[in-house]
C-alpha positions in Angstrom: 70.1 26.1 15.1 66.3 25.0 14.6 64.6 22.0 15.4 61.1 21.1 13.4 60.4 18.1 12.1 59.3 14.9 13.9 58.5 11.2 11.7 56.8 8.9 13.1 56.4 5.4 12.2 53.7 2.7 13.3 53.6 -0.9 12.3 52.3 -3.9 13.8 54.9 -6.6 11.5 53.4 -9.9 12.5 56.6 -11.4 13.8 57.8 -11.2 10.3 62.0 -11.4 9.2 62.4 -7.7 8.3 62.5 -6.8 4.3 65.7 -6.0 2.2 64.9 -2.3 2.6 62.5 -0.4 4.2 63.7 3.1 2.7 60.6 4.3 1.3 59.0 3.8 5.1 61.0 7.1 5.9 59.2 9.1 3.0 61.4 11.4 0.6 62.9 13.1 3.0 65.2 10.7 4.5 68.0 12.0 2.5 67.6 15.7 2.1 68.0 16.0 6.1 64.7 18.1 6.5 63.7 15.5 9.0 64.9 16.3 12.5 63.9 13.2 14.3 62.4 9.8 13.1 60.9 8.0 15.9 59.5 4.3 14.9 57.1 2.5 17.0 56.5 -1.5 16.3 54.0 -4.2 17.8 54.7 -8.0 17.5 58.0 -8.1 16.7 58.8 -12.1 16.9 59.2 -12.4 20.6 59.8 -16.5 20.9 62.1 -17.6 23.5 64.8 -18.1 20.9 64.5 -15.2 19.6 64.5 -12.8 22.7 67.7 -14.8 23.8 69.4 -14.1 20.9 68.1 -10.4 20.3 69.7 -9.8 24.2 72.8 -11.3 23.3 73.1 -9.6 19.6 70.8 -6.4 17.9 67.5 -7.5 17.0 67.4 -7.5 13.4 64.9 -4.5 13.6 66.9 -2.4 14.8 69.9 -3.1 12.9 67.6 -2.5 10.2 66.3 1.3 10.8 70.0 2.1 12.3 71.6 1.1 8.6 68.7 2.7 7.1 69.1 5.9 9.0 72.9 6.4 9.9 74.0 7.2 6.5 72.2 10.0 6.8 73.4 11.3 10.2 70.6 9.7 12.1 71.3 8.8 15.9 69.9 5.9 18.0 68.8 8.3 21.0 66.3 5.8 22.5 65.3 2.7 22.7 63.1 0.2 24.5 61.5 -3.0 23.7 58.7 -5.2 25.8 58.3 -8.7 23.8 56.9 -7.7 20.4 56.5 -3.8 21.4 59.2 -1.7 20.4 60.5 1.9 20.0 63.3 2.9 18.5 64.1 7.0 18.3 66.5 8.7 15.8 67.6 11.9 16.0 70.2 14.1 13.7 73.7 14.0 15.8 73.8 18.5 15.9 70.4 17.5 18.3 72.3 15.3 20.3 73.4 18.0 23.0 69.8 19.4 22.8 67.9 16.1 23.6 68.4 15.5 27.6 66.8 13.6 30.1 66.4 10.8 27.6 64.2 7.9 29.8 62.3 4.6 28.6 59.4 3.2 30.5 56.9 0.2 29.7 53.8 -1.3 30.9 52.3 -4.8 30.7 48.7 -5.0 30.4 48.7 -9.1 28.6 47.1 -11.6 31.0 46.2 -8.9 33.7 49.4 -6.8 33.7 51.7 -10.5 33.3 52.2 -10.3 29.9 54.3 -7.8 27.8 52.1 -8.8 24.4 50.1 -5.9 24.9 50.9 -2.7 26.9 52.8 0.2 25.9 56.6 1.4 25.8 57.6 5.8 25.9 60.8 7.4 25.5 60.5 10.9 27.2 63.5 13.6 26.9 63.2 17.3 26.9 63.7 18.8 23.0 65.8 22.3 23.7 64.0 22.9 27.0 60.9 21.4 26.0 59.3 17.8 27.5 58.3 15.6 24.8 56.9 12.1 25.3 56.5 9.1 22.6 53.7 6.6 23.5 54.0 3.1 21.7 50.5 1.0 22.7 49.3 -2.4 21.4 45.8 -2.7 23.0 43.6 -5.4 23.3 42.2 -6.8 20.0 38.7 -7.4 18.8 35.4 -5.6 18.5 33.8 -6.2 21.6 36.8 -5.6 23.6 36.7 -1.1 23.3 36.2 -1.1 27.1 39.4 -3.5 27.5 41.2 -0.5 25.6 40.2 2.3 27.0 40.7 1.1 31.0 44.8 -0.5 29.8 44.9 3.0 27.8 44.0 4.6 31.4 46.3 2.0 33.0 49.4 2.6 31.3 49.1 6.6 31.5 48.7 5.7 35.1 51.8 3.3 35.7 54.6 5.2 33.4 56.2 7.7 35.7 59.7 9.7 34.9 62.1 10.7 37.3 62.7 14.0 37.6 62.0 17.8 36.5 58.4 18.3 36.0 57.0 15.8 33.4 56.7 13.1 35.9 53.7 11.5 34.2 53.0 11.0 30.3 50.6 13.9 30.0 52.7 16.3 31.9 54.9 16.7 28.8 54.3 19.7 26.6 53.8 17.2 23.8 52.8 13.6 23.5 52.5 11.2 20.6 50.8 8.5 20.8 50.9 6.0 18.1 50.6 2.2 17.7 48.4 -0.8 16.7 45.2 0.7 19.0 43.1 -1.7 17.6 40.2 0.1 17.3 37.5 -1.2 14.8 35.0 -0.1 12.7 31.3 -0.8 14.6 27.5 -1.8 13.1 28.6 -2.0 9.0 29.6 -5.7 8.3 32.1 -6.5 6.2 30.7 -5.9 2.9 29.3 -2.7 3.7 32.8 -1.4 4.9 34.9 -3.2 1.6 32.0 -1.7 -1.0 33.3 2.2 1.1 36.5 1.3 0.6 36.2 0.3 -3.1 34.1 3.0 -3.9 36.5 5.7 -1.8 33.7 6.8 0.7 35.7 6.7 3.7 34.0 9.1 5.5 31.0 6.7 6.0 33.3 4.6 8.1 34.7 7.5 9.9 31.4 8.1 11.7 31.6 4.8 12.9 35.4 4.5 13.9 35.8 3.6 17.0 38.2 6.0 18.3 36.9 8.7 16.8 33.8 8.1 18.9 35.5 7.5 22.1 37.2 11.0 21.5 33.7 12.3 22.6 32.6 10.3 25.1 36.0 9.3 27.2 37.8 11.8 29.2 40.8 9.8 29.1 41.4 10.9 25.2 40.4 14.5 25.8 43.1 16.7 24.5 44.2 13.9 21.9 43.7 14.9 17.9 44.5 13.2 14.9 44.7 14.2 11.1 42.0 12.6 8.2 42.0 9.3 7.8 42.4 9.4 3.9 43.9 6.2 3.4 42.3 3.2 3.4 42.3 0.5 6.6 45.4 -0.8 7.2 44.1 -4.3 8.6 43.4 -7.0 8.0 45.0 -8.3 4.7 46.2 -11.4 3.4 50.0 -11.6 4.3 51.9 -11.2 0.9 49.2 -9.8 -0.6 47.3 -6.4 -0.7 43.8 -7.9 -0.5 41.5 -7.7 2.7 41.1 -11.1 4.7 39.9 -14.0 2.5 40.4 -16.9 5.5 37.0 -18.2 7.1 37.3 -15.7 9.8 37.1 -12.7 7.9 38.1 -10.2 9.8 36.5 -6.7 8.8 38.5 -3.6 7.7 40.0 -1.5 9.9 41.6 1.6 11.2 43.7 0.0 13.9 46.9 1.3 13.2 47.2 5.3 14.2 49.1 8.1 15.0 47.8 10.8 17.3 49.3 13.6 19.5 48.1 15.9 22.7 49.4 19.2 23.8 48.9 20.3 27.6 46.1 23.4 28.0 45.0 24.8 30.4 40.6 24.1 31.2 38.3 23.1 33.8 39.2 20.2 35.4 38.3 16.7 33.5 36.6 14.3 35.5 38.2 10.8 36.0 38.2 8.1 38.7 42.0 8.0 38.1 43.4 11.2 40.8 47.4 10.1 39.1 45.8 11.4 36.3 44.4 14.5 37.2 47.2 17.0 36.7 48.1 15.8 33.2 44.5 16.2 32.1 43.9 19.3 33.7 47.7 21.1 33.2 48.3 24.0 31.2 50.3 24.8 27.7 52.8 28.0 27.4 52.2 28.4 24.5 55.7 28.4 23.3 54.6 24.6 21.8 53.0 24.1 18.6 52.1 20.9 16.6 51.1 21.0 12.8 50.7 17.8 10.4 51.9 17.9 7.3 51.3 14.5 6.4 49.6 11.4 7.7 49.5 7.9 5.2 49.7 4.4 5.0 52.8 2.5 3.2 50.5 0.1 1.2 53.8 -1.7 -0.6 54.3 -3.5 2.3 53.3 -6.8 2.3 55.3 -9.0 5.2 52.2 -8.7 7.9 48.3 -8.4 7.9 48.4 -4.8 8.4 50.5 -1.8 6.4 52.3 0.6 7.9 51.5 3.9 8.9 53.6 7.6 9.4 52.8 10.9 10.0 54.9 14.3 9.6 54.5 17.0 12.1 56.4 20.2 12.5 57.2 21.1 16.4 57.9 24.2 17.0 59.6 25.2 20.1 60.6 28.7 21.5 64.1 29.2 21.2 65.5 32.2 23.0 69.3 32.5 22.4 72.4 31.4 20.6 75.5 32.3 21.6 79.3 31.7 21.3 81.4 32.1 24.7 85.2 31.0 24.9 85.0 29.4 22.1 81.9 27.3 23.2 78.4 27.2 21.2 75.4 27.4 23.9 72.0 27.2 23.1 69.6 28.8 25.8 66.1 27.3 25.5 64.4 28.7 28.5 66.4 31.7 29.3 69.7 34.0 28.6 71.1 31.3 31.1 70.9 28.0 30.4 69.4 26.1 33.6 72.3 23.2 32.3 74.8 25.7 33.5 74.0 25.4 37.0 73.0 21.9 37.2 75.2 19.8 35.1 77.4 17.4 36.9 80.1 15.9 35.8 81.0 12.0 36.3 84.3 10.1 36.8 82.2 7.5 34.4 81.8 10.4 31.1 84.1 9.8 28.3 85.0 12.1 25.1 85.1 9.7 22.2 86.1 9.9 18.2 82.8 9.1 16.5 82.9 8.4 12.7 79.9 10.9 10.8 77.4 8.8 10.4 77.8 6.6 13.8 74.7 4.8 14.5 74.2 5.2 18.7 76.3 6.7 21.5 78.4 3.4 21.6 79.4 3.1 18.3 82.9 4.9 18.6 86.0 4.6 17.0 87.7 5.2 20.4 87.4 7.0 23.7 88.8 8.3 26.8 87.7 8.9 30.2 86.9 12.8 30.6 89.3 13.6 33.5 90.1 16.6 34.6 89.6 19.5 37.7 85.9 20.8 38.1 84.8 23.9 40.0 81.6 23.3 41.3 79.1 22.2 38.8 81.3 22.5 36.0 83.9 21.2 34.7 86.6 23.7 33.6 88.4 23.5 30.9 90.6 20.1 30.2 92.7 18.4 27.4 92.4 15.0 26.3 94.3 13.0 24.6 94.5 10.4 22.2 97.1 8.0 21.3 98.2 8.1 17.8 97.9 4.4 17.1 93.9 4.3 18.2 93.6 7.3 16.1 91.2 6.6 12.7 93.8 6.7 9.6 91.8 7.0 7.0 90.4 10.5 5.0 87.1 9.8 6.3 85.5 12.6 8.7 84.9 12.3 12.6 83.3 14.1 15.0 83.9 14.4 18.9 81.1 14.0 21.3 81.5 13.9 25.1 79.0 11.3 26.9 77.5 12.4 30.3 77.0 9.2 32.4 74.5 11.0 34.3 72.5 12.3 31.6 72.9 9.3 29.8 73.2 10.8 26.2 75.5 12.8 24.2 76.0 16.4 25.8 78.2 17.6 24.1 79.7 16.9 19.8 82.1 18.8 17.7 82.0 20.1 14.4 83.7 17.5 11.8 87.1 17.4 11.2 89.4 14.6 8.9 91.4 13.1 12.1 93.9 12.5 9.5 94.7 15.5 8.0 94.8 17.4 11.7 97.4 14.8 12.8 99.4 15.6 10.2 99.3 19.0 10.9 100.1 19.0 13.7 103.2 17.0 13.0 105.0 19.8 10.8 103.7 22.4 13.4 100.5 24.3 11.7 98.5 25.1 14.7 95.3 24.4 14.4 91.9 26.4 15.7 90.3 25.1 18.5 87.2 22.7 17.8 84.1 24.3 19.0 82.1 22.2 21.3 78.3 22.8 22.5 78.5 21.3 26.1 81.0 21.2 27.9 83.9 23.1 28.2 86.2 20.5 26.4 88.1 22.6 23.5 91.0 20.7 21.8 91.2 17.6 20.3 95.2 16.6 21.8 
């Protein structure tokens, strides 16, 4: 069992209706399954009254959107958390799902003086087989004269997103953080037809130099750490909505790089000054080195025309140490840290889990065919070994094929998911009395589908 590959997605959509199909965003690879996790970060989604109402009473259109996009390919909803327009949604192949734990959602206002959720950022943190990983979706303050503004909500948002429990407490605790979004960084001293005659002419690395952000990298402890692939595509903002031509309106906004994907790894060094002391152990905390992050890709999607700026996504491998697999009573385990798994010893079960009959290709931990509460004795920690059982008539009767995955309440994800099986065909089995092997689970100890 492996886990490697990480897409990430950044688009600032203007409060635009989603298109048709948004495929291509996903790159190539969508369908071959060599993507492990797709993780898509979004600024102003439409976030009128209306709107919000009716995205809280039904799914957003957005997110209906990437799950039809993605669950045909046995993509998962893990996480997800919107603040007004900022959103993050995070997919991740359903043989993770057992892998991916401690799945929490934070978000910070920074709009109007920390009112407003127009600007700020949203995370999802969870620990990847052992490992803490953290997703950072920012929209910062807009405008050229306001890089100050940016850097101190930047600081302010590290500062006020705090995780309960284990060690990653803070965002740059985690082993690994991405940080993507509309930054709105901007491209200083060139006006605006010294910046369109570098585009036209493909001498990007003029602007470079001048990028905002890649200047603040040297100056502002708060981004020490943080690296970020070539900017080889042209700005992504501001265009002409419909259109892929830079702004023509009387405000002529210039070119820029505002839309971006970086990540950090912890390492150890001499401690980084910074006024902020919450900050302190992230910026001056140490990396294993059992984590590794390589790019393989980083690009704009310039086919999109529904907003003033294009979409960006990056590929990165992540490697992560993985000691052990073993099988065990007919149980697979995967042992990230050690020959024992620390989940062994700390999992508890709740009167509130369930085992349910998941269709392959289910689109988020709720989308079951049907379920049942996961009763049964426990010793300890864990739970020994039950039966459940479903009723015939709630059973699916078709020749599609279902999995089983058992929900931890307390974990709040998917522990635990069988290999396929036609619930059909095994019904009928067992009717004229073929016994059937037992389905092998990964957590817990639930063997037998009746």
């Amino acid at each position: 069992l492996s886990f490697d590959r990480v897409y990430i997605v950044t688009w600032n959509v203007g409060s635009a209706v989603p298109p048709d199909d948004i495929t291509s965003l996903f790159g190539p690879s969508v369908s071959d399954g060599s993507v492990d996790m797709f993780v898509i970060g979004l600024q102003e989604v439409n976030c009128m009254i209306n709107k919000l109402l009716k995205d809280a009473l039904f799914t957003d259109q957005w997110s209906e959107l990437c799950m039809d996009t993605l669950s045909p390919f046995g993509y998962v909803l893990v996480a997800s958390q919107r603040m007004q327009g900022v959103f993050l949604l995070v997919f991740a192949k359903f043989c993770h799902l057992p892998f991916l734990r401690g799945v929490q959602t934070e978000s910070t206002r920074t709009g109007l003086g920390g009112y407003w959720g127009n600007k700020g950022g949203v995370s999802a943190r969870m620990t990847v087989f052992g490992h803490p990983v953290c997703f950072l979706n920012c929209h910062l303050p807009a405008h050229m004269r306001n890089l100050e503004q940016r850097m101190e909500d930047f600081e302010s948002i590290l500062q006020q997103q705090q995780f309960e429990g284990g060690t990653a407490t803070g965002v740059l605790d985690h082993d690994v953080v991405f940080w993507f979004g509309d930054l709105n960084f901007r491209i200083e001293d060139y006006d605006i037809h010294v910046v369109k005659c570098a585009i036209d002419s493909n001498k990007l690395p003029l602007l470079w130099e001048r990028d905002q952000l890649n200047m603040a990298k040297n100056t502002e402890a708060i981004l020490e750490g943080f690296m970020e692939g070539q900017l080889k595509f042209p700005p992504t903002y501001k265009f002409d909505v419909g259109t892929h031509t830079y702004d023509t309106s009387a405000k002529k906004r210039k070119p820029a790089w505002t839309d971006r994907i970086l990540w950090r790894l912890r390492r150890t060094g001499s401690p980084v000054p910074t006024h902020n002391a919450a900050l302190q152990r992230g910026l001056t905390s140490w990396l294993g080195g059992a984590t590794k992050v390589t790019q393989h890709a980083y690009r704009s999607h310039m086919g999109y025309t529904i907003s003033d700026h294009k979409p960006v996504s990056a590929l990165f491998s992540l490697h992560v140490s993985l000691t052990s697999v073993k099988v065990n009573h007919d149980v697979l385990f995967c042992n990230p840290l050690s020959n024992d798994d620390p989940l062994l010893s700390t999992y508890q079960r709740s009167s509130w889990d369930w085992v349910a009959i998941y269709k392959v290709g289910f689109r988020h931990h709720k989308d079951y065919v049907v379920y049942v509460w996961a009763k049964g004795d426990s010793f300890g920690f864990l739970p020994l070994p039950s039966q459940v059982t479903f009723t015939e008539e709630d059973l699916p009767r078709d020749d599609e094929e279902y999995i089983l995955g058992y929900y931890s309440n307390n974990m709040n994800s998917i522990v635990g998911v069988s290999s396929p099986i036609k619930v059909k065909t095994a019904v009928r089995a067992l009717k004229t009395g073929i016994l059937l092997p037992h389905i092998e689970w990964q957590y817990p100890y639930i063997q037998r589908l009746i």
